[in-house]
C-alpha positions as MATLAB code, in Angstrom:
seq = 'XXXXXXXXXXXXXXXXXXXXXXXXXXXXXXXXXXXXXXXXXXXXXXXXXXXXXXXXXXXXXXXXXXXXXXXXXXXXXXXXXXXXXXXXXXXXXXXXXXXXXXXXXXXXXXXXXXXXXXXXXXXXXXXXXXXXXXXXXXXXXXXXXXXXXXXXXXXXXXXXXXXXXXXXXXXXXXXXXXXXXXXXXXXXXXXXXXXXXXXXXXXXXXXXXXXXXXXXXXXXXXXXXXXXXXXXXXXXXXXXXXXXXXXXXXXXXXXXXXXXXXXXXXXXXXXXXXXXXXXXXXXXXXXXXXXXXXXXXXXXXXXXXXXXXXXXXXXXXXXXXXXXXXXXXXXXXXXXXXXXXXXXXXXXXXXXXXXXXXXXXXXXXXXXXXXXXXXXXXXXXXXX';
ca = [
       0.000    0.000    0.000;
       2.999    2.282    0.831;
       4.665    1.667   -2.108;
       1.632    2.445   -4.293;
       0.925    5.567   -2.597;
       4.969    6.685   -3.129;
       4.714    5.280   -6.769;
       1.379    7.809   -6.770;
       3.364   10.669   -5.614;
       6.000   10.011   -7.520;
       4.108    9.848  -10.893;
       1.896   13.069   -9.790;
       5.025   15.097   -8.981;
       6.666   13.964  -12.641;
       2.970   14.864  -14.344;
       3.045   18.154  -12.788;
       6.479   18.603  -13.924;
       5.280   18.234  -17.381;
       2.137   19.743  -17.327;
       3.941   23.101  -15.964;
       6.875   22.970  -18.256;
       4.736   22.704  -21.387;
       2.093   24.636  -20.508;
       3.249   27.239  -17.457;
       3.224   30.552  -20.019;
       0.581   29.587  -22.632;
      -2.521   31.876  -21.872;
      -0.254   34.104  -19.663;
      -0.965   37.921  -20.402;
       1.490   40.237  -19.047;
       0.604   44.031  -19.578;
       2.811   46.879  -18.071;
       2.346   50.407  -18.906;
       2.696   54.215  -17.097;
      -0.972   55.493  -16.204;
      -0.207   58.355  -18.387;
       1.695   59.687  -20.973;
       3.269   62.364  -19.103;
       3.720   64.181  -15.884;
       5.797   66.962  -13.960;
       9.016   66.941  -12.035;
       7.417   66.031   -8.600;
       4.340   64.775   -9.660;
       2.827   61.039   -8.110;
       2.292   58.805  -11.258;
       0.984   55.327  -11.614;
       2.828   52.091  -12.732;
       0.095   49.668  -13.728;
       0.795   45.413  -13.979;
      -2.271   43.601  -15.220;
      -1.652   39.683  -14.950;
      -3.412   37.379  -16.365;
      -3.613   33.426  -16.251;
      -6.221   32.498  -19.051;
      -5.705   28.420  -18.813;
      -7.065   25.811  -16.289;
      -3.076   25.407  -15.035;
      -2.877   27.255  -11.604;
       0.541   29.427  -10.953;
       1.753   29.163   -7.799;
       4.108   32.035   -8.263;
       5.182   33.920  -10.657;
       7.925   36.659  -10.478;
       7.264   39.742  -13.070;
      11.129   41.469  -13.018;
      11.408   45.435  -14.099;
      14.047   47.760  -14.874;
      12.783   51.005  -14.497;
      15.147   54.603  -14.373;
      16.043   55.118  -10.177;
      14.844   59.107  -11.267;
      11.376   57.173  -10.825;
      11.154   56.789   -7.097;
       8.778   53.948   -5.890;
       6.554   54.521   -2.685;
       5.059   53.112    0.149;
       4.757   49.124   -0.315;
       6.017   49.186   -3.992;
       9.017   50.230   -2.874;
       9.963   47.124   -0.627;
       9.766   45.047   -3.997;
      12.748   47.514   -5.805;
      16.601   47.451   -5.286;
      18.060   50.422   -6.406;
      21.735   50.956   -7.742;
      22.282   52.046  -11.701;
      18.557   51.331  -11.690;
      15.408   50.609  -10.136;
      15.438   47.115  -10.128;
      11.611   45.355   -9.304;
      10.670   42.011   -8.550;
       7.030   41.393   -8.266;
       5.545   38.660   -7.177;
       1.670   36.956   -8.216;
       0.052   33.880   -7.408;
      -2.608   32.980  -10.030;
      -5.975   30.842  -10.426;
      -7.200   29.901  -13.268;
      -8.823   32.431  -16.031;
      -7.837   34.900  -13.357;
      -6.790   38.371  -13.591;
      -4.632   40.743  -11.026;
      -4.143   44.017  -11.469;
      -1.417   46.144   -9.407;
      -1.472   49.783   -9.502;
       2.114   51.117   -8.225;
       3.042   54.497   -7.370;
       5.912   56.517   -7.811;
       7.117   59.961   -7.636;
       8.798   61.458  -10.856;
      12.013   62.541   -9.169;
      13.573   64.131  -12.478;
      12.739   65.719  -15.753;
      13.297   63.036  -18.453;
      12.216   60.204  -20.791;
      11.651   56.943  -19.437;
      10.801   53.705  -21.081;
      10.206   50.139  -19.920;
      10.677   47.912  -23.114;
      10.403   44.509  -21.225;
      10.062   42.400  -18.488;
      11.973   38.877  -17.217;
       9.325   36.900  -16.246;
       9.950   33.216  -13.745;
       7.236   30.555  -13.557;
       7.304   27.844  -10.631;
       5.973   24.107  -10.720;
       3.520   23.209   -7.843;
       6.284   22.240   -5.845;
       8.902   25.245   -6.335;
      11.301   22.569   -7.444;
      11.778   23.875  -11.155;
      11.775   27.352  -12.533;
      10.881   28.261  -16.038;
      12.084   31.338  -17.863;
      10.472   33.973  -20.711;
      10.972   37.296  -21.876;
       7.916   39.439  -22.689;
       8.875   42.021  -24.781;
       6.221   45.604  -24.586;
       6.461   49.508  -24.730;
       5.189   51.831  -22.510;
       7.071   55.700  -21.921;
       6.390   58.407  -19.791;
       7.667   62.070  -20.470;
       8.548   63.632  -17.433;
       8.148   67.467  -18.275;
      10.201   70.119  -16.197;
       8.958   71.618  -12.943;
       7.402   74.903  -13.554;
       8.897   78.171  -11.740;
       7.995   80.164   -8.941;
       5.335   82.129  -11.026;
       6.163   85.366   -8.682;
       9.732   85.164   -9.658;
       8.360   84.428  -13.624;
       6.628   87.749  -13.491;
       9.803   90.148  -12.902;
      11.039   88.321  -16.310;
       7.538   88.564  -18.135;
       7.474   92.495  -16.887;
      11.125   92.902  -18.764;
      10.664   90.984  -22.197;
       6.962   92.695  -22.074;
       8.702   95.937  -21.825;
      11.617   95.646  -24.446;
       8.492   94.036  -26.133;
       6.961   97.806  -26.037;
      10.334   99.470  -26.664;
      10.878   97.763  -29.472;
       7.195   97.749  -31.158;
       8.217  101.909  -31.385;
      11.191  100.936  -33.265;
       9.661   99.598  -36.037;
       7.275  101.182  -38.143;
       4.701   99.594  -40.829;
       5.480  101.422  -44.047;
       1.829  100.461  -45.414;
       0.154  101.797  -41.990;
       0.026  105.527  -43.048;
      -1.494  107.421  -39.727;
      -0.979  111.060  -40.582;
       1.777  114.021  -41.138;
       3.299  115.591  -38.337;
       6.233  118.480  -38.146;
       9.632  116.976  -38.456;
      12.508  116.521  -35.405;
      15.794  115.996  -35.727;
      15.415  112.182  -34.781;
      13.415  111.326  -37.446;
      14.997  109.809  -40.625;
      15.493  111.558  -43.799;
      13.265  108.574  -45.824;
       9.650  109.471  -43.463;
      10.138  113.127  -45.002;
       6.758  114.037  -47.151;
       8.523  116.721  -49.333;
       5.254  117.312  -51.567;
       3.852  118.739  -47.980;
       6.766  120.155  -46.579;
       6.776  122.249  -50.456;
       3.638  123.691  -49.409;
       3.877  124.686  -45.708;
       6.763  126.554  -44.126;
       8.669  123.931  -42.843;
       9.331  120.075  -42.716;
       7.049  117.611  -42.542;
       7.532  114.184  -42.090;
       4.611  110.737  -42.368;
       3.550  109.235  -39.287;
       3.127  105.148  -39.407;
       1.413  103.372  -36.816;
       4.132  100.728  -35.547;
       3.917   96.893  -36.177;
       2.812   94.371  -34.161;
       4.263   91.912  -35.500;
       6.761   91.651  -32.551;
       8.211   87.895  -31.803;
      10.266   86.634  -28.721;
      13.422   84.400  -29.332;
      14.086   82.005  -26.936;
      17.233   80.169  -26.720;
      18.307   78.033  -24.511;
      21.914   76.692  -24.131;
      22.179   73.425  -22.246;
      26.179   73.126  -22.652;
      28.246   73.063  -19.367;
      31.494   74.805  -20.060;
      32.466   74.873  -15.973;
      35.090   72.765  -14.683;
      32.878   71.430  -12.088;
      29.479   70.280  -13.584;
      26.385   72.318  -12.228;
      23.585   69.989  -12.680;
      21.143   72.085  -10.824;
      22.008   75.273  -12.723;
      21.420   73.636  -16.207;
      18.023   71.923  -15.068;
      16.843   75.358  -13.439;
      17.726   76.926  -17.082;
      15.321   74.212  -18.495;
      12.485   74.783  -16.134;
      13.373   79.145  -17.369;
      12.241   77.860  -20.592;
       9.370   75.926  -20.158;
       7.737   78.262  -17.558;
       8.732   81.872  -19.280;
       7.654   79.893  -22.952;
       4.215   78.883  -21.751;
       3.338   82.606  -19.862;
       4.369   84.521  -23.052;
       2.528   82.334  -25.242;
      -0.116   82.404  -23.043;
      -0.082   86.538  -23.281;
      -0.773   86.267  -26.891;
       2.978   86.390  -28.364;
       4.428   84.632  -30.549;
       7.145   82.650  -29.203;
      10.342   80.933  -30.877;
      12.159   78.288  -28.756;
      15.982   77.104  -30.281;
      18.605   75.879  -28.622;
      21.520   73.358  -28.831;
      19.882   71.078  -27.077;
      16.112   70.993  -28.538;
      14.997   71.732  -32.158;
      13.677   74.988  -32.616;
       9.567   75.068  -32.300;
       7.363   78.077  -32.635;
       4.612   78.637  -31.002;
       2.151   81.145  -31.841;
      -0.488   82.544  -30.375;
      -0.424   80.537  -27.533;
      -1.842   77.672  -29.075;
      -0.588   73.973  -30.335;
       2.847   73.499  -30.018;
       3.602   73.590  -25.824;
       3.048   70.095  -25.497;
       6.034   69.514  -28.425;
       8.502   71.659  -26.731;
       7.916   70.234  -23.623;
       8.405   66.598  -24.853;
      11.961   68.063  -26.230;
      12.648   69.783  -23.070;
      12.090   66.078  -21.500;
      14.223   64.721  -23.900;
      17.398   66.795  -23.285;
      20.344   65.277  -21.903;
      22.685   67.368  -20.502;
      25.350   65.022  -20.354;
      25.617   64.923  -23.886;
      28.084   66.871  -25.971;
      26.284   69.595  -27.831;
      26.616   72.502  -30.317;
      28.611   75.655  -28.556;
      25.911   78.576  -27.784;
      28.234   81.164  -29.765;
      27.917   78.839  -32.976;
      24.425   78.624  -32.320;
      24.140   82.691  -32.194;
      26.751   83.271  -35.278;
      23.540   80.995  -37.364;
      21.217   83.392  -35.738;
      22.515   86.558  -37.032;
      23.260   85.098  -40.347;
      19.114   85.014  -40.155;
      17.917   87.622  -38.122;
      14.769   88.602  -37.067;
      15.085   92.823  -36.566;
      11.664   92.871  -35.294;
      12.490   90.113  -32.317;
      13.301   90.212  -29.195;
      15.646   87.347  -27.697;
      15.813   85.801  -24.409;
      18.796   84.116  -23.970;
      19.359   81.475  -21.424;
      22.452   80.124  -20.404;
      24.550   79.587  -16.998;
      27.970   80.135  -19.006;
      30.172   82.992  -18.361;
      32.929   81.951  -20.245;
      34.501   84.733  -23.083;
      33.228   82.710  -26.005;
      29.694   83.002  -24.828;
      29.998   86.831  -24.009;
      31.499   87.418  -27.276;
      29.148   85.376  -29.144;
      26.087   87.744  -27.022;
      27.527   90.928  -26.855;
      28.071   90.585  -30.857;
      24.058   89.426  -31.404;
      23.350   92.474  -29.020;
      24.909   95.044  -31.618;
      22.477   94.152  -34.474;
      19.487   92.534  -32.608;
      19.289   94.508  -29.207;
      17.340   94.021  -27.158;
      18.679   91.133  -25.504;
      17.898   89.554  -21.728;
      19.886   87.024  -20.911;
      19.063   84.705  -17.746;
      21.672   83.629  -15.934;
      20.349   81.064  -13.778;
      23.411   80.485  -10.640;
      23.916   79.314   -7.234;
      23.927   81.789   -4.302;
      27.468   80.898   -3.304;
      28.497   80.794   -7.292;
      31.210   83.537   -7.621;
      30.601   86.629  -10.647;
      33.321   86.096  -13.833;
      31.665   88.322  -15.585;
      33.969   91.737  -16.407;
      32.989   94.001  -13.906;
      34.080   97.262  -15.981;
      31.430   96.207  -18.443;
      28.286   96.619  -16.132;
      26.153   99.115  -15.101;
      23.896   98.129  -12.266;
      19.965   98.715  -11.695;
      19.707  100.341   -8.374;
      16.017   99.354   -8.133;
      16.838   94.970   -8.516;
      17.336   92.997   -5.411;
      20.524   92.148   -4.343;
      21.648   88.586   -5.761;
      18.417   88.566   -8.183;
      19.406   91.951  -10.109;
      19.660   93.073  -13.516;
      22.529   94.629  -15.399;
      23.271   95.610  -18.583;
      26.361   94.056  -20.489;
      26.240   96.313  -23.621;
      23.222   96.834  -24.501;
      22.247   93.240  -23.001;
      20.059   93.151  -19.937;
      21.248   90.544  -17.522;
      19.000   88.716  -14.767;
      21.020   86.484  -12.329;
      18.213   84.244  -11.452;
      19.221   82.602   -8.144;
      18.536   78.437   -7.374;
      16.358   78.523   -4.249;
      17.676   76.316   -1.399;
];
């Protein structure tokens, strides 16, 4: 009798051997994806793992294995499951009936402004017993952009009040030759070419035309992502990033119509506030600063080979080094005005030339503006 219950054993443990070898994966559905397609630096967002065992074979356990970027920080109980070192490395764990179906939601905060994609997952099937192991690779895509944190929106408006007011300055500057408004007596500012000479013939004196000024005003903004420091500053470069984003979507938001370049991104307009914010901030997500890029004073050398008189440009960049000066200081004598943002640390030390400045006595001290000939410079100061 003993030896016909061991022979029974015996042949049920070498059956279920079989049975789960052959059969362990067929009907298996594994499904991994980000609850959404993107989300902000900070944000909570959702890792979702639907399982499911569509076959009569119970699974005992089955181990679901992730690689997922460490910027993507796992909380509460999903993050007992992860071991972090290059990456986040998960191993999730499911016991299935059959035709059953688990779903796992997983939450995480978005730690860092990027592009993150999981393209597949190393799954491990048991027998009844936990005495073999059985091996597959499911192969999916799922991505999440992670878009950059917007700004302070106090500190936003102090830049929003300067580019709307070179905005104004340089609306005056321009005139609309097929905008005729009127004839006016002539002062020695005006240029020789407004002169009406048919109507200064017939007064006693000069008279010049009178244009209403264009409209057609656009802001530049560029945005160099290149660390020329010989100590990287991580935090300065992703502040510039967040510069752009936030100053990009208020100005477009006002109406203007708003160029973004850079050598980092591919240059996207958007006009009228309208369209094209979601693109630039997918290829703000995308940059990587750790990758070499264009210089910003080749960048600006294209510009004024094509450049817009009527624009003004907003320059972003944490580089003080003489190529980048020279490079702005040359755009500023055709295309002025300039801002430039200079985002820094509070402890980072001025390299700028100081003969070269003249201060505004009405800006804050650390978070002032000066002017580098002709270019206005903000020193926008990392909080913390």
């Amino acid at each position: 009798m003993l030896l016909l219950l061991l022979a029974g054993a015996g042949a049920l443990y070498i059956l279920q051997g079989f049975l789960y070898r052959k059969y362990w994966s067929r009907g298996l559905g594994i499904d991994i994806r980000f609850d959404a397609r993107s989300a902000y630096e900070g944000d909570t967002a959702y890792l979702a793992e639907e399982i499911t065992n569509d076959k009569l074979l119970f699974l005992p356990a089955l181990e679901v294995n992730l690689a997922v970027n460490r910027a993507l920080k796992f909380s509460k109980e999903a993050k007992e499951n992860a071991n972090v070192s290059d990456q986040s490395y998960r191993r999730d764990i499911f016991s299935l009936f059959a035709h059953q179906k688990v779903v796992r939601k997983l939450p995480f905060v978005c730690g860092r402004r990027g592009f993150y994609e999981i393209k597949k997952a190393d799954v491990i099937g048991y027998d009844f017993f936990f005495r073999k192991s059985f091996h597959d690779n499911r192969n999916f895509q799922t991505s999440l952009y992670v878009y950059p944190k917007l700004v302070d929106s106090r500190r936003l408006s102090v830049l929003c009040r300067a580019v709307s007011g070179m905005t104004v300055t340089r609306s005056r500057l321009f005139y609309d030759p097929f905008c005729f408004s009127g004839i006016r007596d002539y002062s020695p500012s005006d240029p020789m070419n407004q002169i009406n000479w048919k109507a200064s013939a017939k007064g006693q004196g000069l008279l010049v035309n009178q244009f209403d000024s264009t409209t057609n005003i656009q802001v530049k903004l560029i945005l160099d992502t290149e660390d020329t420091g010989m100590i990287r500053r991580d935090k300065q470069n992703e502040e510039g990033i967040r510069i752009a984003a936030s100053l990009a979507l208020r100005l477009a938001g006002r109406g203007m119509d708003v160029t973004v370049a850079g050598n980092g991104i591919k240059r996207i307009h958007i006009k009228n506030g309208a369209g094209q914010m979601q693109k630039l901030y997918e290829e703000l997500a995308r940059i990587d600063i750790y990758e070499k890029t264009e210089r910003l004073c080749s960048l600006l050398e294209e510009e004024e080979k094509n450049l817009l008189h009527e624009a003004v440009y907003v320059i972003i960049s944490m580089n003080q080094d003489k190529e980048t000066i020279g490079a702005i200081a040359s755009l500023a004598e055709k295309a002025s005005p300039i801002l430039w943002v200079m985002p820094v640390s509070a402890s980072q030390e001025e390299t700028l030339p100081e003969g070269s400045f003249a201060r505004d006595s009405s800006a804050a001290s650390g978070r002032g503006r000066r002017m580098l000939q002709g270019v206005d410079i903000y020193k926008w100061e990392l909080e913390g």
